[in-house]
DSSP file (Angstrom, degrees, kcal/mol; ACC not computed):
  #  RESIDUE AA STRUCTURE BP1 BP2  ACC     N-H-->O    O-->H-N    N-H-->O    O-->H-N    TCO  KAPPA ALPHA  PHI   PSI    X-CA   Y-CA   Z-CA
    1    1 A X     >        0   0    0      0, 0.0     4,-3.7     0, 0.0     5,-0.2   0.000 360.0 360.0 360.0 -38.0   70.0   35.4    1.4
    2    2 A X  H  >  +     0   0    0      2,-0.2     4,-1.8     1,-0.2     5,-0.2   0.953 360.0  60.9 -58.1 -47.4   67.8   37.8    3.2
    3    3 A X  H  > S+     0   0    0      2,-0.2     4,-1.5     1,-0.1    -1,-0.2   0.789 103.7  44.0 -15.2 -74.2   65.1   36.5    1.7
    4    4 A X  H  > S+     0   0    0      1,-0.2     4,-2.0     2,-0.2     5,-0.4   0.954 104.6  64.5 -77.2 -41.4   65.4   32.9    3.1
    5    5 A X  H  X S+     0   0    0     -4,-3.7     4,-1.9     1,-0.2    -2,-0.2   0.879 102.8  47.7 -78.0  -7.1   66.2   34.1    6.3
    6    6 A X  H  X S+     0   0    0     -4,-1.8     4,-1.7    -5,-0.2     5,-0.4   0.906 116.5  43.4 -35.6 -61.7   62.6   35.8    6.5
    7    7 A X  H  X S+     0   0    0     -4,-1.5     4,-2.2    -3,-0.3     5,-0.4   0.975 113.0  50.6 -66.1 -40.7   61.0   32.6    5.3
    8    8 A X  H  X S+     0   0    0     -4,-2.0     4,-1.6     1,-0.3    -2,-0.2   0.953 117.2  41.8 -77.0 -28.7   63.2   30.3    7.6
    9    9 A X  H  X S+     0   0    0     -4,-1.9     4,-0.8    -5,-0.4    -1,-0.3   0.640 111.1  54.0-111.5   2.9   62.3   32.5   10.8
   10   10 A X  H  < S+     0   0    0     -4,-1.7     4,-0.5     2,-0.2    -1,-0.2   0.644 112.0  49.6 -81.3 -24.2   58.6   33.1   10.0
   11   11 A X  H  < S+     0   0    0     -4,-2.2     4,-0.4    -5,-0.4    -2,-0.2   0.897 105.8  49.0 -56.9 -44.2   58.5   29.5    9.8
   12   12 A X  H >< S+     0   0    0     -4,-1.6     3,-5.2    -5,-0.4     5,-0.4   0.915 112.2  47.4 -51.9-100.6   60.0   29.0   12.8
   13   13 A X  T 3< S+     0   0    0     -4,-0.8     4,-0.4     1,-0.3    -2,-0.2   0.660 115.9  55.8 -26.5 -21.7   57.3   31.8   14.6
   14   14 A X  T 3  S+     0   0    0     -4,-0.5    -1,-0.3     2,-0.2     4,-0.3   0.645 108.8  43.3-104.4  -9.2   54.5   29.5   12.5
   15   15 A X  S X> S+     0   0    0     -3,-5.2     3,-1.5    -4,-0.4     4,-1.1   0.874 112.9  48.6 -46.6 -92.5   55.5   26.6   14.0
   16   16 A X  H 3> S+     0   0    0      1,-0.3     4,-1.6     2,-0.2    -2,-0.2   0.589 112.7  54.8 -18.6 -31.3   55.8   27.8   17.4
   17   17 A X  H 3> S+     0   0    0     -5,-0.4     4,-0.9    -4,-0.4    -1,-0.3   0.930 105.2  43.1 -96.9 -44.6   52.9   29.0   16.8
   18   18 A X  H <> S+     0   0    0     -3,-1.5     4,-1.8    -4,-0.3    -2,-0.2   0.619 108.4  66.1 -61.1 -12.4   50.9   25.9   15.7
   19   19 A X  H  X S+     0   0    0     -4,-1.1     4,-3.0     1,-0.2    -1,-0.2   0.953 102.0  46.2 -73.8 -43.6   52.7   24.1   18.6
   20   20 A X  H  X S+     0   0    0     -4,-1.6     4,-1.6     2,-0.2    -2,-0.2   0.634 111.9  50.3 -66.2 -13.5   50.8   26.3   21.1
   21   21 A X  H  X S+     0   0    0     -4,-0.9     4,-0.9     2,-0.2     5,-0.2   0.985 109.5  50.9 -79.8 -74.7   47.4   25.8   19.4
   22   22 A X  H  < S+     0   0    0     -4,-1.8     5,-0.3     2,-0.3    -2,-0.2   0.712 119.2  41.0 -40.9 -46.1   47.8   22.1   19.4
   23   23 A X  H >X S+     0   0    0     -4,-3.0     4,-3.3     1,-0.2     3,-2.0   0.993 112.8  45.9 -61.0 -62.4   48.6   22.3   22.9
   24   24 A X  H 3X S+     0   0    0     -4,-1.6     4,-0.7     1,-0.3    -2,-0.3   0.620 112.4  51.9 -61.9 -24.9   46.5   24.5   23.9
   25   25 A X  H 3< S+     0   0    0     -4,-0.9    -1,-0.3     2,-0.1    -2,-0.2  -0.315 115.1  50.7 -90.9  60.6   43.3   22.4   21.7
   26   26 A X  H X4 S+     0   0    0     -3,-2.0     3,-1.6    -5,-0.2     5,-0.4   0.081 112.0  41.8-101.4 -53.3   44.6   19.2   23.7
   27   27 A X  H 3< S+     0   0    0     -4,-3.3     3,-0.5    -5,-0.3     4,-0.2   0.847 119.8  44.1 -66.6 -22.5   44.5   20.9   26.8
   28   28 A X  T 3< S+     0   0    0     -4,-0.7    -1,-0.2     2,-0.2    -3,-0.1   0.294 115.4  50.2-105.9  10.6   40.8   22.6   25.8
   29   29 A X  S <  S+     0   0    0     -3,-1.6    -1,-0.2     2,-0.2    -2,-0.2   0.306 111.1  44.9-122.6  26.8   39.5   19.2   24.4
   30   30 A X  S    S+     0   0    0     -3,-0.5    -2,-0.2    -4,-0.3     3,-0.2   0.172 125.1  37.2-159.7 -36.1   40.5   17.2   27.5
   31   31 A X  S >> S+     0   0    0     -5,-0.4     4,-1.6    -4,-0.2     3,-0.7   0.201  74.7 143.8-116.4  10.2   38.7   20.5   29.9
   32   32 A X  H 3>  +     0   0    0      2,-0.2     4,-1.1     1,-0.2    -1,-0.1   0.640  69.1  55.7 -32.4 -19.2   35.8   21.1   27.3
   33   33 A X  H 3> S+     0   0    0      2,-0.2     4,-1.5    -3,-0.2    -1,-0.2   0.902 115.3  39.0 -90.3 -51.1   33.4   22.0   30.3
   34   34 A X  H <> S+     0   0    0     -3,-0.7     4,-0.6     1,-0.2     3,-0.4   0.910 116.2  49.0 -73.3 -32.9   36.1   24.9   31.5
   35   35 A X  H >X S+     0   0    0     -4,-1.6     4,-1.6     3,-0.2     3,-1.4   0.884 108.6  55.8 -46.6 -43.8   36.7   25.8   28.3
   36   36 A X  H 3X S+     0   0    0     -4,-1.1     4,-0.5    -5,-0.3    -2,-0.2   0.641 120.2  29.3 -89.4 -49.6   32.9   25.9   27.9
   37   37 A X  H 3< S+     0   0    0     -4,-1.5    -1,-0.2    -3,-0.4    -2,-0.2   0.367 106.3  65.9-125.6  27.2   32.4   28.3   30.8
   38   38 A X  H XX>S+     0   0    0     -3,-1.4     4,-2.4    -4,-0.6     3,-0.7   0.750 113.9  45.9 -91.7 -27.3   35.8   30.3   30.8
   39   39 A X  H 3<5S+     0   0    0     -4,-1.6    -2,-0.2     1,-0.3    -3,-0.2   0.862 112.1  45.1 -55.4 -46.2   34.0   31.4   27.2
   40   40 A X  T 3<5S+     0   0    0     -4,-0.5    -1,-0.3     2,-0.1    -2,-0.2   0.601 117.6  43.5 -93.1   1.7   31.2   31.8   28.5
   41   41 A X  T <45S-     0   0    0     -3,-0.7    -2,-0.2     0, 0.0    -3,-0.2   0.803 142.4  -3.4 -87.6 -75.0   32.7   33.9   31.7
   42   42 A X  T  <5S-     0   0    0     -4,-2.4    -3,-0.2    -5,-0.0    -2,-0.1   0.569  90.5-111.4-100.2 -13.5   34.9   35.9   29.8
   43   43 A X    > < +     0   0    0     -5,-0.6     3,-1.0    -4,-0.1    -4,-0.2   0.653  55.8 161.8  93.0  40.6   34.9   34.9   26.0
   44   44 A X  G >   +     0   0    0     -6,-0.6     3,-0.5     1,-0.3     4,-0.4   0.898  62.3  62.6 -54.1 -67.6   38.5   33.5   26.6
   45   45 A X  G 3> S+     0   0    0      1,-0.3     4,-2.2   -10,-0.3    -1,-0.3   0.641  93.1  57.5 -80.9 -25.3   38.2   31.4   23.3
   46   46 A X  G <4 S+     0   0    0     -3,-1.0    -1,-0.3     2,-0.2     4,-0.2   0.169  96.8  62.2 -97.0  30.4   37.8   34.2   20.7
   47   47 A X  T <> S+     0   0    0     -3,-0.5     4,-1.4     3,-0.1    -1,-0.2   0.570 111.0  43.1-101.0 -71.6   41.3   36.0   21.8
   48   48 A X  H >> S+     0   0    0     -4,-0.4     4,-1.5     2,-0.2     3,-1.1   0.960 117.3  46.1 -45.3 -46.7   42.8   32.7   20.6
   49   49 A X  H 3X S+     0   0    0     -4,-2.2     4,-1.7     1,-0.3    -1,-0.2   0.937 115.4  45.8 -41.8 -61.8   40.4   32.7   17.5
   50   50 A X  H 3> S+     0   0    0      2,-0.2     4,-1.7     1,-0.2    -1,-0.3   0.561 107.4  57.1 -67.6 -24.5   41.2   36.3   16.8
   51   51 A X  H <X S+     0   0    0     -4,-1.4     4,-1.2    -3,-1.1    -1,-0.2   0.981 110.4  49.4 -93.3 -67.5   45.2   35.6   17.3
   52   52 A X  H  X S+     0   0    0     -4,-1.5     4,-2.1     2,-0.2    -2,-0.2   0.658 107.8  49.3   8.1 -84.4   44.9   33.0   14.5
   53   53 A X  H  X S+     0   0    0     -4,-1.7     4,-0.9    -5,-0.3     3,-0.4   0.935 113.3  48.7 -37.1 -84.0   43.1   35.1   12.1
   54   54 A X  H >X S+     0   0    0     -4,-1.7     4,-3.2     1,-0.3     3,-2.1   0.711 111.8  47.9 -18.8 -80.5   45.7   37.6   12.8
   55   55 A X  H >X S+     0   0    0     -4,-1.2     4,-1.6     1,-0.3     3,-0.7   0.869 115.7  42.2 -40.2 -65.9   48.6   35.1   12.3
   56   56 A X  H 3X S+     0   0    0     -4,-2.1     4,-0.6    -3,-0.4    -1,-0.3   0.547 114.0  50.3 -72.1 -13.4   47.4   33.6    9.0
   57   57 A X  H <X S+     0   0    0     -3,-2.1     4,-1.7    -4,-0.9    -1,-0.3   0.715 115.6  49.1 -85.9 -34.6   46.2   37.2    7.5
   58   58 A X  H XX S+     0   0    0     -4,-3.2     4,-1.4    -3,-0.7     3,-0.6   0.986 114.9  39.5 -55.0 -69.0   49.9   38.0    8.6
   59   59 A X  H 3X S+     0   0    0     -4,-1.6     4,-2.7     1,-0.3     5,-0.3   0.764 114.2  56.2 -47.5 -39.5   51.5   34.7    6.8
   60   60 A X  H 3X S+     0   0    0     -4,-0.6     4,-0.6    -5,-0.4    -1,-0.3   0.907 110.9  42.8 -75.9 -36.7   49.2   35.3    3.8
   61   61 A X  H <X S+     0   0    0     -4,-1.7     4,-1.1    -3,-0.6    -2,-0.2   0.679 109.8  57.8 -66.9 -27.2   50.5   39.0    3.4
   62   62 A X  H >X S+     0   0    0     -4,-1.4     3,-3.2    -5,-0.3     4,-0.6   0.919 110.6  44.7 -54.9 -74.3   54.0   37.8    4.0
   63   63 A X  H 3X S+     0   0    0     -4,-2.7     4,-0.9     1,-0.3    -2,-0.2   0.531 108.6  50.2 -65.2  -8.5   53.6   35.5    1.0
   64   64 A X  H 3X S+     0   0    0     -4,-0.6     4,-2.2    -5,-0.3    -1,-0.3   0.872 106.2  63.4 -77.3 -28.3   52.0   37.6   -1.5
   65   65 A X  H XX S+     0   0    0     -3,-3.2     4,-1.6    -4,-1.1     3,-1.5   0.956 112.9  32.8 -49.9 -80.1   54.9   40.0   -0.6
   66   66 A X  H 3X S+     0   0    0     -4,-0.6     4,-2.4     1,-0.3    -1,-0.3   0.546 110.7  63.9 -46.1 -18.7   57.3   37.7   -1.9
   67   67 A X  H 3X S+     0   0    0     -4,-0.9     4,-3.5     2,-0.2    -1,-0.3   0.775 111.0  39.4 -66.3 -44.1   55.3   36.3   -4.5
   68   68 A X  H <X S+     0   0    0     -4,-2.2     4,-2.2    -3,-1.5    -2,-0.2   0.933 113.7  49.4 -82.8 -26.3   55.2   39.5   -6.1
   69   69 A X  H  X S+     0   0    0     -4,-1.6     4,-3.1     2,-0.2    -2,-0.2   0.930 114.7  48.5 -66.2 -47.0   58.8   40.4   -5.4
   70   70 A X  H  X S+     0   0    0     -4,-2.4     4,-4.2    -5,-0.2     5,-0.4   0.992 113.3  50.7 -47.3 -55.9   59.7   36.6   -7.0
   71   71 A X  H  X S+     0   0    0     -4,-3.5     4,-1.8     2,-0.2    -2,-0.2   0.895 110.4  46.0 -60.8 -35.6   57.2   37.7  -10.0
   72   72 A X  H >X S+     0   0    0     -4,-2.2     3,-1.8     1,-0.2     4,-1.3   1.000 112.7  53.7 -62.7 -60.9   59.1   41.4  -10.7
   73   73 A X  H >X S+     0   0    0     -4,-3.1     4,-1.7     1,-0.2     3,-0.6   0.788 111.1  42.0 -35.7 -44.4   62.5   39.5  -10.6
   74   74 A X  H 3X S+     0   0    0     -4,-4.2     4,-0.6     1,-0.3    -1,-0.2   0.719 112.2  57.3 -84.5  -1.4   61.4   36.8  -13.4
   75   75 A X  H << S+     0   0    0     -4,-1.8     3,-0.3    -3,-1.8    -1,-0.3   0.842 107.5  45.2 -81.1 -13.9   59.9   39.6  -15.2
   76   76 A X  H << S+     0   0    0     -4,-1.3     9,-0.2    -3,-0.6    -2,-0.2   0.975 120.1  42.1 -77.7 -66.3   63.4   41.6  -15.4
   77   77 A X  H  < S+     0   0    0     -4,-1.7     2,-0.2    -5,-0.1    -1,-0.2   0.149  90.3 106.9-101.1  38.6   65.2   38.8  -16.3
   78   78 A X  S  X S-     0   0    0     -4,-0.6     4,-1.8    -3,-0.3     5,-0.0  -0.576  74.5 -22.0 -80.2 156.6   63.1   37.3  -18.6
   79   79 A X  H  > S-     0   0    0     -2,-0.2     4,-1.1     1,-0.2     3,-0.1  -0.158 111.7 -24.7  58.2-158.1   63.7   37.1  -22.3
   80   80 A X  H  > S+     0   0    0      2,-0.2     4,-0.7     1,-0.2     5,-0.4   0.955 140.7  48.2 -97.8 -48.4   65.8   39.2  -24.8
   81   81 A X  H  > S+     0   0    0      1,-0.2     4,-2.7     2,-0.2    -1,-0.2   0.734 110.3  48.4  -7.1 -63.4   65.4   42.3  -22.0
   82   82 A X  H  X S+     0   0    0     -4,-1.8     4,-1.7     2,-0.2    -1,-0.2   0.836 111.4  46.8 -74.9 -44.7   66.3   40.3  -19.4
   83   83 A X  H >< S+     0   0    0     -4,-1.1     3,-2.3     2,-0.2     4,-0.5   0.981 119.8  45.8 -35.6 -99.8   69.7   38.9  -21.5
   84   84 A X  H >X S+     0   0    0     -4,-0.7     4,-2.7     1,-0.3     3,-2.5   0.749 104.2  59.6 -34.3 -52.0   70.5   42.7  -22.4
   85   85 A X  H 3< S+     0   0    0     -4,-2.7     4,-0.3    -5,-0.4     3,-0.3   0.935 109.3  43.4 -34.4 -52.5   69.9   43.7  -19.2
   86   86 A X  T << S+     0   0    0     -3,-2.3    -1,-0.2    -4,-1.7    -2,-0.2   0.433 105.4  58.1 -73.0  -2.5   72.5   41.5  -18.2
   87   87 A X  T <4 S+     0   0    0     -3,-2.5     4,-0.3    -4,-0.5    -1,-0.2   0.472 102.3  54.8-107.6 -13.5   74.9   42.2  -20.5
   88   88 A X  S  < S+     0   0    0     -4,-2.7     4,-0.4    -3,-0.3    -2,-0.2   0.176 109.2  50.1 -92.8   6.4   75.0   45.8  -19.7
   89   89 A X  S  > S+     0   0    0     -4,-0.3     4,-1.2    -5,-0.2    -3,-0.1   0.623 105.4  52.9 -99.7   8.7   75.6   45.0  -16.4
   90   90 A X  H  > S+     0   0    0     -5,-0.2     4,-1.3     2,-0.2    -2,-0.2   0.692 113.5  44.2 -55.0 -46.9   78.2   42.8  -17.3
   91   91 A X  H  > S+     0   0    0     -4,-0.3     4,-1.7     2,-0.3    -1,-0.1   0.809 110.7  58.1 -79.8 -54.4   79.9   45.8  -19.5
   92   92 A X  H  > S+     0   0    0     -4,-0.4     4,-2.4     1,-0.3    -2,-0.2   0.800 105.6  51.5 -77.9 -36.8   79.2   48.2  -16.6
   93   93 A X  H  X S+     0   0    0     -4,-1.2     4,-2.1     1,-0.2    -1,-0.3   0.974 110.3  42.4 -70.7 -47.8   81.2   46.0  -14.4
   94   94 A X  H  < S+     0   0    0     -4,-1.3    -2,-0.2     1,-0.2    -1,-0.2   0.810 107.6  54.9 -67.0 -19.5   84.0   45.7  -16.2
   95   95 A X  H >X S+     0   0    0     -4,-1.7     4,-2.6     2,-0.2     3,-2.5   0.970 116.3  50.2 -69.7 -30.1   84.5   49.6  -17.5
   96   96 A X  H 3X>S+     0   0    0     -4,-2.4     4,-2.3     1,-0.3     5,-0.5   0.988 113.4  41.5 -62.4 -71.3   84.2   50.2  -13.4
   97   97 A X  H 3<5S+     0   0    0     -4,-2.1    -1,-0.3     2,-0.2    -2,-0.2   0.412 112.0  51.6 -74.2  31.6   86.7   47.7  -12.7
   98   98 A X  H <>5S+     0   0    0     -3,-2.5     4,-2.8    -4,-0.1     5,-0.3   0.760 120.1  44.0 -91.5 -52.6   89.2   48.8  -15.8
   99   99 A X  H  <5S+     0   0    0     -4,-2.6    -2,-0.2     2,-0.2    -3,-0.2   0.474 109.8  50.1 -50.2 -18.4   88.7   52.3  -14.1
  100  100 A X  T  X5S+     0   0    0     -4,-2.3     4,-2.7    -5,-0.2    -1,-0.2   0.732 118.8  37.0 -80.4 -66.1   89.1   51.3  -10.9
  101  101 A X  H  ><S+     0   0    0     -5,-0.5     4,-3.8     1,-0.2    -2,-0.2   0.994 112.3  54.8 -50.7 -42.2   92.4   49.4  -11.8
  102  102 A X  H  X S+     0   0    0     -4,-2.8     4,-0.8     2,-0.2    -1,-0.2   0.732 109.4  55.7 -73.4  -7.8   93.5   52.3  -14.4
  103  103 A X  H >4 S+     0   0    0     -5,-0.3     3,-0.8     2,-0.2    -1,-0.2   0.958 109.9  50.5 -64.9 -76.4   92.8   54.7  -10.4
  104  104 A X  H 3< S+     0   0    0     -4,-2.7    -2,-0.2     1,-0.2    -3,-0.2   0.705 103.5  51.3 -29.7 -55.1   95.4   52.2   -9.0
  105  105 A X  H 3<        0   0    0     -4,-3.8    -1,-0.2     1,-0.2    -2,-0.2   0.844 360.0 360.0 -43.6 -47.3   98.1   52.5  -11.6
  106  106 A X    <<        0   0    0     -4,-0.8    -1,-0.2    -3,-0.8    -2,-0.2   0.292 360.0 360.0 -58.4 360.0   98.0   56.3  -11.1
């Protein structure tokens, strides 16, 4: 659960974020001549470049995170490993909750 809400609100922020680009190249492709020489005043276009980069090295690090967290998970519970695993914690749960009840009785 935690998970998706990571993904759903860096999506969101990667949206948002493509909304301002698209605005901002409609507003700089409709002004090309001030765009042309706010670059060339102050090198206003390579902030935006650089915030990009930034975002998409961000987004690309996200998703390897999870890619690799997804890949340890199917390696645990893959196979006859993964099946034991899960049948010792199957076992584990129930001596807790026989002990837990046998707490209760007492």
């Amino acid at each position: 659960a935690a998970v998706q809400k990571a993904l759903q609100e860096k999506e969101r922020e990667r949206k948002r974020a493509e909304k301002k680009r698209s605005r901002a190249d409609a507003g700089g492709s409709s002004s090309s001549k001030a765009a042309g020489s706010t670059e060339a005043a102050g090198g206003g276009g390579s902030t935006a470049e650089d915030t990009r980069d930034e975002d998409l090295r961000e987004r690309d690090a996200f998703s390897e995170r999870l890619r690799q967290r997804d890949l340890e998970r199917t390696r645990k519970a893959a196979g006859p490993e993964g099946e034991a695993l899960a049948a010792r914690q199957a076992q584990a749960e129930q001596l807790l909750a026989a002990g837990s009840a046998a707490e209760k009785a007492a």
